[in-house]
C-alpha positions as CSV (number, residue, x, y, z in Angstrom):
1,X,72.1,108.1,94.3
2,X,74.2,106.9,96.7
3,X,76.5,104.1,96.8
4,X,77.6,101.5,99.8
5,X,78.3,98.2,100.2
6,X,78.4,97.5,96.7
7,X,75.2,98.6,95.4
8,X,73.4,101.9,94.6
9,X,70.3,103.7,96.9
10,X,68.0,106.1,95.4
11,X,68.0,107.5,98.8
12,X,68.0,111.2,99.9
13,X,70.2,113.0,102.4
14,X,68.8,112.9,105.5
15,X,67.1,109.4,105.5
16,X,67.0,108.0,109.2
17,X,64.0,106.1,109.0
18,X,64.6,102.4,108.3
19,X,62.6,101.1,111.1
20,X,59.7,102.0,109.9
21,X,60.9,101.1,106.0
22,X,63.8,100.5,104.5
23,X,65.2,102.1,101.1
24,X,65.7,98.7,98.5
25,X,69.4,98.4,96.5
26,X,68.5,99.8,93.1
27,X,68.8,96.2,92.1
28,X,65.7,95.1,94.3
29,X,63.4,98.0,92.9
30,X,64.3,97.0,89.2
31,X,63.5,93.2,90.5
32,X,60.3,94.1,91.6
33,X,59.4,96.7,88.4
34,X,60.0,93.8,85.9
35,X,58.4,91.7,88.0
36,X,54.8,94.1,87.9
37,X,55.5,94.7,84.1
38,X,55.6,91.1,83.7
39,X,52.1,90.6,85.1
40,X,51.2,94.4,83.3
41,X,51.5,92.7,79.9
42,X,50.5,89.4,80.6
43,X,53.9,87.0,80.6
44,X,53.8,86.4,84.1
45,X,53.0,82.7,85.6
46,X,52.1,82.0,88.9
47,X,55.1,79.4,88.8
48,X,57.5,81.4,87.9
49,X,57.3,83.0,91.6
50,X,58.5,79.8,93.3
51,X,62.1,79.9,92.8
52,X,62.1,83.9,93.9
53,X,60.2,82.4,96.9
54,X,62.6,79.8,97.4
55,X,66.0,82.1,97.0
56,X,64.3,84.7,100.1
57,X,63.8,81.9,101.9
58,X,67.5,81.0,101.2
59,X,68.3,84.2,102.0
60,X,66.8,84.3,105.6
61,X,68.2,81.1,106.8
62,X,71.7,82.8,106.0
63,X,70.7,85.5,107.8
64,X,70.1,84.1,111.2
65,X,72.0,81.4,110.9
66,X,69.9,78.6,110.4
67,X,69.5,75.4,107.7
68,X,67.4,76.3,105.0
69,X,64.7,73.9,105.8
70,X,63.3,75.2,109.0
71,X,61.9,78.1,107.2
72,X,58.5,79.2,106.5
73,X,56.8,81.8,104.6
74,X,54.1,84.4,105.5
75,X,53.3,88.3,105.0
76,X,53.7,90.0,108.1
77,X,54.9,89.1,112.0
78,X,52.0,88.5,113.8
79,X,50.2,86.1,110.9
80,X,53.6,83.9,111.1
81,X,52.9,84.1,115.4
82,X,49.6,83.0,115.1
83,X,50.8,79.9,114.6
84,X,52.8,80.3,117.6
85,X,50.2,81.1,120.0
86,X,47.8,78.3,118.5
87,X,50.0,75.6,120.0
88,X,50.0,77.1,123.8
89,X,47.8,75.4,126.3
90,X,44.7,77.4,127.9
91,X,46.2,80.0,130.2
92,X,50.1,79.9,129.4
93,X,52.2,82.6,130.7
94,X,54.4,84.6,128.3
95,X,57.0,86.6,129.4
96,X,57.7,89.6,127.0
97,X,59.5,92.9,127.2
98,X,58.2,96.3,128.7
99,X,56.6,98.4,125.7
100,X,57.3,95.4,123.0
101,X,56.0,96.1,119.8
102,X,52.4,94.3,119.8
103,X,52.8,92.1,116.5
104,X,54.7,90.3,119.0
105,X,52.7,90.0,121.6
106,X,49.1,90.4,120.3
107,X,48.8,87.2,118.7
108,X,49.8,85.4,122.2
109,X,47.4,87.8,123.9
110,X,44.6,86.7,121.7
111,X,44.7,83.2,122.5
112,X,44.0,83.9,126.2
113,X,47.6,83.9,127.9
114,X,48.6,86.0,130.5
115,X,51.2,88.2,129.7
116,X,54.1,89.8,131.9
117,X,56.2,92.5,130.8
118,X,59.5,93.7,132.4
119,X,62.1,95.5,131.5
120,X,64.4,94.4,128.8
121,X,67.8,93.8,131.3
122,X,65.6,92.2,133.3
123,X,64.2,89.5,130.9
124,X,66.8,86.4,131.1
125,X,66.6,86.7,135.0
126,X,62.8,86.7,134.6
127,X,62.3,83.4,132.5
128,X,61.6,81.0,135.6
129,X,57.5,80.2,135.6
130,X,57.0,81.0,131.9
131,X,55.4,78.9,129.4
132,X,57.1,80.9,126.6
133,X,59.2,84.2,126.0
134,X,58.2,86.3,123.5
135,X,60.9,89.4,122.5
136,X,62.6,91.3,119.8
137,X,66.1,90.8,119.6
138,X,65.8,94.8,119.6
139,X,63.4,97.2,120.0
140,X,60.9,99.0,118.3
141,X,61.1,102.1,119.9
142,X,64.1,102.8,121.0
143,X,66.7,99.8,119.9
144,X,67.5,98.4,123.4
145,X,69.1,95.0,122.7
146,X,68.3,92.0,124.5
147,X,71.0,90.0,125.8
148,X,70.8,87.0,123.8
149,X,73.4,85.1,125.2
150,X,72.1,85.6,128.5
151,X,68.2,84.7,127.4
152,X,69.7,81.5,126.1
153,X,71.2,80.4,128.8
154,X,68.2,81.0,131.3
155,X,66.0,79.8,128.6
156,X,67.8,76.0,128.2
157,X,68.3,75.8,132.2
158,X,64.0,76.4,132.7
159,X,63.5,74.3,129.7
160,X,61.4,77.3,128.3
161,X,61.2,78.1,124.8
162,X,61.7,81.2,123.2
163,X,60.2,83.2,120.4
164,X,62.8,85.9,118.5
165,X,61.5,89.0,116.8
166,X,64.3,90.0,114.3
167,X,62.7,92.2,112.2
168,X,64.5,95.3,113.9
169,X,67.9,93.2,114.1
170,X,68.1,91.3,110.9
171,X,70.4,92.6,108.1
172,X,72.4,95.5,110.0
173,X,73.4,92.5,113.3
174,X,75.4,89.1,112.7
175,X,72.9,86.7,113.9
176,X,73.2,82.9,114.9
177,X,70.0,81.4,116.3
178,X,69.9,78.1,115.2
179,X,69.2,77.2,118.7
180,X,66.0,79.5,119.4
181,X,62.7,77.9,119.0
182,X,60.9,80.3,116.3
183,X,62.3,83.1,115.0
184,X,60.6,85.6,113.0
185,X,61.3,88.6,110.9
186,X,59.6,91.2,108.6
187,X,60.6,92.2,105.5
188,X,60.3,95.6,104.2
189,X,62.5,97.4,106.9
190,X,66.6,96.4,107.9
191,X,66.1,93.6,105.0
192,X,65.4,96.2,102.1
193,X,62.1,94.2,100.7
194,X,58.6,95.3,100.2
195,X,55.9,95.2,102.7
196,X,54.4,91.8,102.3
197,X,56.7,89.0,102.8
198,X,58.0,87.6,106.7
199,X,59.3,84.5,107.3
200,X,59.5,82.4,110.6
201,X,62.0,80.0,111.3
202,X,60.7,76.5,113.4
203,X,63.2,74.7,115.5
204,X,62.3,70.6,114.8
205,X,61.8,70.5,118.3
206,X,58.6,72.9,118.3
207,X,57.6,72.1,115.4
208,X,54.5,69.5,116.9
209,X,53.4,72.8,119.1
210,X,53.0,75.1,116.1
211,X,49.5,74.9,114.4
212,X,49.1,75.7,110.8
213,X,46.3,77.7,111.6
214,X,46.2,79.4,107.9
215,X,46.6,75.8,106.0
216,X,46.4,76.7,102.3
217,X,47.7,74.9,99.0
218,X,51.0,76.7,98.5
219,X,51.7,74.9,102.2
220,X,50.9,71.2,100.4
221,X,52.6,68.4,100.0
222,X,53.3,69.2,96.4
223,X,51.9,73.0,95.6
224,X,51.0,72.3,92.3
225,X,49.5,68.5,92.7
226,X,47.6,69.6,96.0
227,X,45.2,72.6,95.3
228,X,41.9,70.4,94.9
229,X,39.9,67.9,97.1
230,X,40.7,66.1,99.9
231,X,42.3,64.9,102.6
232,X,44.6,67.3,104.0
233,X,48.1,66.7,102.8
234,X,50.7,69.3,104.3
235,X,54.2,69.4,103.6
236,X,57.1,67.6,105.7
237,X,58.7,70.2,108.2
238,X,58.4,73.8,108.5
239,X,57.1,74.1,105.2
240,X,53.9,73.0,105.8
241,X,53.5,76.3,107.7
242,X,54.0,78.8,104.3
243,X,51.5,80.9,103.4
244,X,50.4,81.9,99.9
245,X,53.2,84.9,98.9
246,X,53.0,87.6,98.0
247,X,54.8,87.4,94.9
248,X,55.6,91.1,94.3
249,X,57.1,90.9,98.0
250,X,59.1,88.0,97.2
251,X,60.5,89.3,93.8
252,X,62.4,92.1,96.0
253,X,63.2,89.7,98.9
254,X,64.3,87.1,96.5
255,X,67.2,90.0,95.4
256,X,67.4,92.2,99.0
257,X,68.2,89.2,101.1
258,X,70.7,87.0,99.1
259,X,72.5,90.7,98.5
260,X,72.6,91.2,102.9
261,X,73.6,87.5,103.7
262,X,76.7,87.8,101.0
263,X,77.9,91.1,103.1
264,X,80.3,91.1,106.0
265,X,77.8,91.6,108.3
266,X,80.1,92.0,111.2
267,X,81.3,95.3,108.8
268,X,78.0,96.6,108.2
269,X,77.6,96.0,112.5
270,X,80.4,98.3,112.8
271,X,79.0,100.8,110.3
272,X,75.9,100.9,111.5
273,X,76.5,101.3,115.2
274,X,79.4,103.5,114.9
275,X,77.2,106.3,113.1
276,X,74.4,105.6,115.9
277,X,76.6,105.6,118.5
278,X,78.0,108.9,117.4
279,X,75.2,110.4,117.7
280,X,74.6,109.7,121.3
281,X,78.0,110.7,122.5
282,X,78.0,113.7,120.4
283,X,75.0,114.6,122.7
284,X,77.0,113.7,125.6
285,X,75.0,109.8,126.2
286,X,76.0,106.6,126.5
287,X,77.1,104.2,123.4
288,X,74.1,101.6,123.2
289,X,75.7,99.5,120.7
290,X,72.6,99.6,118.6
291,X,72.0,100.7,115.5
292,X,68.9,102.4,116.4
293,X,68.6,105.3,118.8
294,X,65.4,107.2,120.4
295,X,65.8,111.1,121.3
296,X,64.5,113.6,122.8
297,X,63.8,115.5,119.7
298,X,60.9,117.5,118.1
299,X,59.8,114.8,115.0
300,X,58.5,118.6,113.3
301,X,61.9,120.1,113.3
302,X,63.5,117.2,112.1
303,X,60.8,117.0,109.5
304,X,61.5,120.7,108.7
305,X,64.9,120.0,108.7
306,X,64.6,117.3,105.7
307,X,65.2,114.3,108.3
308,X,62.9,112.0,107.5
309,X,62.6,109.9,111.4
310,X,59.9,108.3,113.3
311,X,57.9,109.3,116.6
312,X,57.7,106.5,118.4
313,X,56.7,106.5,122.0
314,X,57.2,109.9,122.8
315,X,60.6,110.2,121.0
316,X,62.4,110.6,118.1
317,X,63.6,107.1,116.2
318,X,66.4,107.3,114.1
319,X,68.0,104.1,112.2
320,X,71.5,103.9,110.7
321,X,71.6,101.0,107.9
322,X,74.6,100.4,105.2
323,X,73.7,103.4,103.0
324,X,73.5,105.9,105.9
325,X,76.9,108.2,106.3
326,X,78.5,111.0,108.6
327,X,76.3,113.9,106.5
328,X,73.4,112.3,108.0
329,X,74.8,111.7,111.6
330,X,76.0,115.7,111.0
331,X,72.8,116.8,110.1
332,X,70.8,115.4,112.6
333,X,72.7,117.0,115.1
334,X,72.7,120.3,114.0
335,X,68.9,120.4,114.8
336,X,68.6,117.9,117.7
337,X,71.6,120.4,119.6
């Protein structure tokens, strides 16, 4: 068991893999195993889910920095995109990054628009002619960071809005997007919840473009008054593009996320990116300023090693979150050198 940040991780040494899942604070696990022996033996309500739904959707608005009443509910990325893409006219053009992770750019691809990819540096300078840009705040494979100010500022001038992945950014980076147009996030990597809860954040300004393509009773005007008959009655706002949780999902989330917005998150920045950073310069690269790095490393030997990584386009992927430590930076490089 190890201990950071104020709360204990049944995690064992060698552990580099949070971008694929993350390890929950012991608190989160209990959360969730009283949550299944609840429903094992029959004393769980379906009610007794909303206000675990509403404190994770509490949680994310602290995250990235926005009021709590922008934000929706879903399962996964590219369900909470959907939604995205069903507002675009025929044939929009969506800018994206080279070799972006697809739940952010399939949905959009789906619907028919025509979709160009460049290199993430190149991205802000690349936003003139787009109907929409489509990026993670960092990236899947390798953790290259997209200059956010930069998009921003390029973004407002072309009067081009701009979807944020920050499911590989949120809960290890200080985030403050109350001025992008959607931002989305999973939850079961950097924000310690199970698989099975995302959430997507709608600027008032979008939110006539975005189409509640999966429109379903937990998304009503009143949940419990609207699950029969007709007409359609949706909620006010960005909640009236929730989708029915996943309540397991968002017993964790309803712990994990409130624990990561009450952190210094500009601390766990520094944690993070200094043990990632460490890495790289101990193998004589560059400092990325990321808290996720690619190398050029055999994923077998660091599997016989104990390291439990990722192979992700060709390379090793390695994540640093709050509970990682100098062991782990220490024994990866013994193998990778």
């Amino acid at each position: 068991m190890r201990s950071a940040f104020g709360a204990d991780f049944a995690i064992p040494d060698g552990y580099l893999n949070t971008p694929s899942v993350g390890i929950p604070p012991a608190s989160v696990a209990d959360a969730v195993a009283a949550a299944v022996e609840a429903w094992r033996t029959g004393a769980a309500a379906p009610a007794d889910f909303d206000p675990l739904v509403a404190r994770a959707r509490q949680g994310f608005a602290d995250l990235i920095g926005v009021p709590c009443d922008r934000i929706a509910i879903g399962a996964a990325v590219a369900q909470m995109l959907a939604m995205v893409a069903a507002g675009l006219p025929d044939g929009a053009r969506v800018l994206t990054a080279a070799g972006e992770f697809t739940s952010t750019t399939f949905p959009f691809a789906a619907r028919g628009a025509r979709i160009t990819e460049v290199p993430v540096a190149e991205l802000p300078g690349a936003v003139r002619g787009h109907d929409l840009v489509s990026v993670s705040i960092a990236q899947s494979a390798d953790g290259t960071l997209v200059d956010l100010d930069a998009l921003r500022a390029e973004c407002e001038a072309a009067g081009v809005p701009v979807v944020l992945d920050a499911t590989q950014a949120a809960g290890w980076m200080p985030l403050d997007l109350d001025w992008a147009d959607w931002v989305v996030a999973a939850g079961y990597k950097w924000l310690l919840s199970p698989r099975g809860c995302a959430w997507l954040a709608v600027h008032p300004r979008v939110a006539a473009r975005t189409v509640p393509v999966a429109a379903n009773w937990f998304a009503g005007v009143d949940p419990w008054q609207t699950v029969y008959g007709m007409p359609l009655r949706l909620a006010e706002g960005p909640r009236r593009f929730d989708v029915s949780p996943v309540w397991f999902a968002q017993a964790g989330a309803a712990v994990a996320l409130p624990y990561l917005a009450s952190l210094d998150l500009t601390a766990v920045h520094a944690h993070t990116v200094k043990l990632a950073d460490t890495v790289l310069t101990r193998l004589g690269l560059p400092a990325r300023g990321s808290a996720i790095v690619a190398l050029d490393a055999d994923p077998a030997a660091l599997a016989r090693a104990r390291i439990t990584a990722s192979a992700r386009a060709g390379r090793a992927r390695v994540g640093f979150h709050l509970y990682n430590t100098v062991d782990d930076v220490e024994r990866l490089l013994d193998v990778v050198r």
